[in-house]
N, C-alpha and C positions, 0 to 999 in steps of 0.2 A: 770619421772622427776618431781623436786615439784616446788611450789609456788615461790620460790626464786630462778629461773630460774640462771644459769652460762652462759655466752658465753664467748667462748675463741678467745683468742688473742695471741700477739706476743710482747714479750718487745722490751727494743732498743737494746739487747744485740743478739738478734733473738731467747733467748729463749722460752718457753711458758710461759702464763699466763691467768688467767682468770679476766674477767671481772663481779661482777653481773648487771644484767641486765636484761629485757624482751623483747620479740618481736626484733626489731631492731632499739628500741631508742638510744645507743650506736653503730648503723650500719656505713657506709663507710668505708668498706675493712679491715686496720686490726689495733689490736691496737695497739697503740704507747707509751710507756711512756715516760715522761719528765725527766728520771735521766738522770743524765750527768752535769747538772746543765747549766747556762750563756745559750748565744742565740743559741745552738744546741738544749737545751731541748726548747727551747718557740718556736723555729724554728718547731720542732714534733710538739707540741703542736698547732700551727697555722696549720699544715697542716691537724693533725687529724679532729679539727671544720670545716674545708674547704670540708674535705670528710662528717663529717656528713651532711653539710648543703648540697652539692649538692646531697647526698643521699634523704636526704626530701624532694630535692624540685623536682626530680625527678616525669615527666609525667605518664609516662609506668612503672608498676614494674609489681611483679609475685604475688605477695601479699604487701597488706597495713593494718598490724594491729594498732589497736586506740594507741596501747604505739607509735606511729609516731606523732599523731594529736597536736594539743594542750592542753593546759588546762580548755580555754573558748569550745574548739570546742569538748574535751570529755564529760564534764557536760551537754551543751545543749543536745548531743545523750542520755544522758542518762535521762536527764530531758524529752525531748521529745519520748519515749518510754515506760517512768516509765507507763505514766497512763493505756496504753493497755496491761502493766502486772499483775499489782495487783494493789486490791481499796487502793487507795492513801488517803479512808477517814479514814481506819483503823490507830491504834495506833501505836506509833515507836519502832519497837524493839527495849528491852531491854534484855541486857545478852542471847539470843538465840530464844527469841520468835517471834511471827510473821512472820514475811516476811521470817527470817534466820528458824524457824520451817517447812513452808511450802517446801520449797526449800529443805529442809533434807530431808523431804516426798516423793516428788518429785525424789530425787537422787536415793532413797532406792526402789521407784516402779522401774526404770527406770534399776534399776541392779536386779531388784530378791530379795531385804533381807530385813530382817526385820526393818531394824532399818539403819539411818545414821547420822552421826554429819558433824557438818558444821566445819572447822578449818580454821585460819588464813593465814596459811603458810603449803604446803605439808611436808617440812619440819619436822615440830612440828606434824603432824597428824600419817605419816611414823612410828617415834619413839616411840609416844603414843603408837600405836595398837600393834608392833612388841613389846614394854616393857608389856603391857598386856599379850599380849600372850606369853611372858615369865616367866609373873609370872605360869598362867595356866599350862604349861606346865614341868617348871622347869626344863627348857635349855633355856639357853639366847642365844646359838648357832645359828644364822641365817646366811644359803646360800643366796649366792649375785654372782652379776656377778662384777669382778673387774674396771669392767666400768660403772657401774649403781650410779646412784647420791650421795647414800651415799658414796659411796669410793669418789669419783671424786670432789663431789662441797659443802661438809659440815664441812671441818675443825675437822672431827674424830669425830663429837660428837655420832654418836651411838656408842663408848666405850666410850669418857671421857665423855657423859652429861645421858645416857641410861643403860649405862653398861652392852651392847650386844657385842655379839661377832662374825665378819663376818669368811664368812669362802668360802671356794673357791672349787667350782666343775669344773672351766677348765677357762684357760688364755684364750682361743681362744675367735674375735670380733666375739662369738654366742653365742646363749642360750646354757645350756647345756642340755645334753642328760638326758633318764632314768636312761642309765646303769651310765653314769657319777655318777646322786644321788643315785643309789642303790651301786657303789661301794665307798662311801666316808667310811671312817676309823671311826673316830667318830659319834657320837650321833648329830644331830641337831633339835632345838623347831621348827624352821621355814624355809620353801622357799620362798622367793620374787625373784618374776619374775619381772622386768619391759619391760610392753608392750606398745609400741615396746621399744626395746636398742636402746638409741637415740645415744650415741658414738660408736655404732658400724654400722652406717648407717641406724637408726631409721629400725631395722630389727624384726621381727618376725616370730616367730617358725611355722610350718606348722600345723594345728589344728589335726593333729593324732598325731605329737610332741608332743604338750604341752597338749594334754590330757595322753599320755604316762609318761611325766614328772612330772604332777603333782598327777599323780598313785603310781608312784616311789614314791615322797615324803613321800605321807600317807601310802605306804607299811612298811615305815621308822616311823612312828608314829609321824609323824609334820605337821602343818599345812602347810596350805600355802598361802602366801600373794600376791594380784599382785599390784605393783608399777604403776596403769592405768592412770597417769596423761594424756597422750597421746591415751588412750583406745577406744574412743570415735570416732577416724578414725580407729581402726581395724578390724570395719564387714565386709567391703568389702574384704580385704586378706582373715579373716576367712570363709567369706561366712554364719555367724552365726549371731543372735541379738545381743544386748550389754548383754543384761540379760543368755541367754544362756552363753554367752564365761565367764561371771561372776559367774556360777553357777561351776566354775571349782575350785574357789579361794571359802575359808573360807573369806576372807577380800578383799577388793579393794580400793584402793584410786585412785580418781581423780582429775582432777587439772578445774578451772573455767577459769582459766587468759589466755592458751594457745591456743589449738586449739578452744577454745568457745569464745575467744577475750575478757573475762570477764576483771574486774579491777584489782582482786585477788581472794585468796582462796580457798580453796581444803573442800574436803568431803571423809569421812571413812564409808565403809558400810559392815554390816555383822550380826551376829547373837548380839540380842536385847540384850542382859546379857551384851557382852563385848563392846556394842557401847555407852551402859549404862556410862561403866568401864571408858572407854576413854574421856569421859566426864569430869570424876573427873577429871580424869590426868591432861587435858586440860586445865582444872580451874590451877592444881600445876604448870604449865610449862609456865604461865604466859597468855593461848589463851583466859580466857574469857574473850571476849570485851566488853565491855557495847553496842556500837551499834553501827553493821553492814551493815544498809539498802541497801548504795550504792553497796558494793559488792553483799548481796545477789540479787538484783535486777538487775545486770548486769549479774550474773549468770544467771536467769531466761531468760533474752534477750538470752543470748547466747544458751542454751537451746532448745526456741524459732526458732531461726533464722540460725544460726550457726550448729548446731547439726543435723536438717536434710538436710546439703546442704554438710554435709563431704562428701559422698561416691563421688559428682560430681567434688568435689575437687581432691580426689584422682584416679580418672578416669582421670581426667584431668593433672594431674603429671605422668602420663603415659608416656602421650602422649611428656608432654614438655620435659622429659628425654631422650624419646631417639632421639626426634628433636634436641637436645643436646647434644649429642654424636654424628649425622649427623654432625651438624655444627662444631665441632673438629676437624671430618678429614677433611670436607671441607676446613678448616683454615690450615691444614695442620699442625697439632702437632705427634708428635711423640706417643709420650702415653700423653692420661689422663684416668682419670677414673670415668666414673658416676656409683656412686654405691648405694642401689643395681638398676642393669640393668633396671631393671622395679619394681620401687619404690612398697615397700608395703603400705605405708600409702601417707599421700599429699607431705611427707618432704624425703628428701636423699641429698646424698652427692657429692662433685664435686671438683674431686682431679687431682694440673695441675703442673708440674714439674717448675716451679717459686716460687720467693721468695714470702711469705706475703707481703713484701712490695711493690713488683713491680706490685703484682695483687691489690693491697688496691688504686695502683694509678691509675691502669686498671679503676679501678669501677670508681674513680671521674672523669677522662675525660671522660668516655664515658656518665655519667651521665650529666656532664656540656655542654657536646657537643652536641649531641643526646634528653638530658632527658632522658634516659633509664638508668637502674637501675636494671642489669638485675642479680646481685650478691649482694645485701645491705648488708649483713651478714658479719662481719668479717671471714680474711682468719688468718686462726694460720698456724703454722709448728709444727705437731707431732714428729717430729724428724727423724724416721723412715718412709719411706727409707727418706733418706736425699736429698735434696734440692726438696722437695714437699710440697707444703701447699694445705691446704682443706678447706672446706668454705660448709655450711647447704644452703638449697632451700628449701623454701615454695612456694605451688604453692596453693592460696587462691581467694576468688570471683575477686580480683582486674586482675589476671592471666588468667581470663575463657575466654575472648576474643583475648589470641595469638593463632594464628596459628601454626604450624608448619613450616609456611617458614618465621611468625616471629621471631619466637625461632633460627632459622639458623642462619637468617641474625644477629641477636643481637650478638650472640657468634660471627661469624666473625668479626664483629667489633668490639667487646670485646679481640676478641687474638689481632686486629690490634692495640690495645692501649697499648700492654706490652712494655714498655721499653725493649726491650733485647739488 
């Protein structure tokens, strides 16, 4: 996933829709919009602030990322941190130097490669590197999975702004196989993998998989890209470093803002010619900033601090899941679904046969009543199967002191607030 993060929602028609957004600054259950127009839409509209606000102000959650805080209370964290990461008597970057240089350094030891740039938006970095490597290559054909961010949350522009072209090795919510990419019909320059598929229950392929997969690819004579905004919780599944599981991918991109709680911005890493390359790009696609400090410097934090505390996090999302499916049937639901069963990274999914709205009002009474907060994420309706909506869970340092018989009890009080 990149920089300019989606989360999805539910209009007033109960269709889908997405929201952008980060972390769960747009969180309390699900969104609403105000068409309709006169006091039914202001009527949504009051109710949607009502859930944000008892989302925020919420004692207990699973995770509290900084996009919650405020604006005086994110500056002092970063103010008060800057000095123990780099000498603050140094000069301000300018267009990529300094603080944004070291920090590229730093990305590029951290995965293996030679060379990394720093970009504004995963977004813009994605299309950079995959348009690169298109020129290289000469196929702008690039495999995707139909649910990976470029389909799902960009508005087409890897064909109308890029002039790539996606292409599809299997509908199903998983990666695809070898023989998938050894049997596709055409020619393709590129694989992008994103690890994990965050729409298909933040899943990842099993490490003889996706070394299989990305064997296929180069049997096919294409690179291969991995989409790693989320990359950075996958050692523990893998069982590998970050730089090994990197050495599978010609290129990787990562995201700063998500699992590293950074402010923004993403980093592309790979062989020194075409990181060179992406450079330019970067400059034509509007990325070069004049100056970047606070991002890169909250990168660095999260780097820091964030970076080796994932694997406890995702140990810890273990546990809260399947204390979370305990407390379903103890509530006594028919079917839901936490998927997957035992989370590969800190994040999965939690699928419960109610409307998004009944669950959007779930989360503000038991938040209002309680302070717990134990769903902040908006609930959409996929459509399919019908009358079920879903909802993401992070489970982050705010999360590391529930128990499993506080995870129970939450969700029992959580089905006891559905309207039905």
């Amino acid at each position: 996933m990149t920089d300019d993060e989606e989360i999805h929602g539910t209009d007033a028609s109960g269709g889908t829709s997405t929201t952008s957004a980060s972390g769960v600054a747009d969180g309390g259950g699900v969104t609403v919009s105000s068409a309709g127009g006169g006091d039914e839409g202001e009527r949504k509209e009051e109710r949607n602030e009502r859930r944000k606000r008892a989302v925020r102000g919420a004692k207990r959650v699973l995770a509290r990322p900084s996009a919650v805080v405020s604006l005086g209370e994110r500056l002092s964290q970063l103010a008060e941190r800057a000095a123990t990461l780099y000498d603050l008597s140094s000069p301000v970057d300018t267009y990529g130097d300094g603080v944004v240089a070291d920090l590229e350094r730093r990305v590029a030891e951290s995965l293996g490669k030679e060379d990394a740039a720093f970009f504004p938006t995963g977004t813009m970095a994605q299309q950079v590197t995959l348009r690169c490597w298109a020129e290289r290559t000469g196929n702008g054909r690039v495999v995707l999975h139909p649910l990976s961010h470029p389909e799902l949350f960009e508005s087409d522009a890897f064909r109308r702004v890029s002039g790539l072209r996606p292409v599809r090795a299997t509908g199903a919510p998983r990666h695809p196989t070898a023989e998938e990419i050894r049997r596709l019909p055409e020619s393709f320059g590129a694989l992008m993998l994103e690890l994990p598929l965050r729409d298909a229950g933040f899943l990842l392929p099993s490490w003889e998989e996706l070394v299989e997969v990305t064997e296929a690819a180069r049997e096919r004579d294409a690179v291969v890209h991995f989409d790693g905004a989320r990359l950075w919780e996958s050692t523990t599944h893998f069982g590998r470093p970050l730089n090994e599981i990197a050495a599978l991918a010609d290129t990787v991109y990562v995201s700063f803002y998500k699992s590293l709680d950074g402010l923004s911005g993403a980093a592309v890493a790979g062989p020194r010619s075409l990181i060179e390359e992406t450079r330019l790009w970067r400059h034509r696609y509007g990325g070069n900033v004049f100056q970047q400090f606070p991002a890169a410097l909250a990168a660095l934090a999260g780097l820091d601090d964030e970076l080796p505390r994932l694997p406890e996090y995702v140990a810890h999302a273990r546990l809260v899941a399947g204390a979370m499916a305990e407390g379903f049937r103890d509530a006594g639901l028919a079917w839901f679904t936490v998927h997957p069963e035992v989370p590969h990274t800190h994040q999965f999914q939690v699928w419960l046969p109610f409307s998004a709205e009944a669950l959007g009002d779930a989360v503000m009474r038991q938040a209002e009543e309680s302070g717990i907060a134990l769903f902040p994420r908006p609930w959409w309706e996929p459509g399919l199967p019908p009358g079920v909506a879903v909802t993401e869970v992070t489970v982050s340092a705010a999360g590391l002191d529930w128990t499993a018989t506080d995870v129970r009890a939450a969700v029992r009080d959580f089905v006891n607030s559905i309207d039905r």
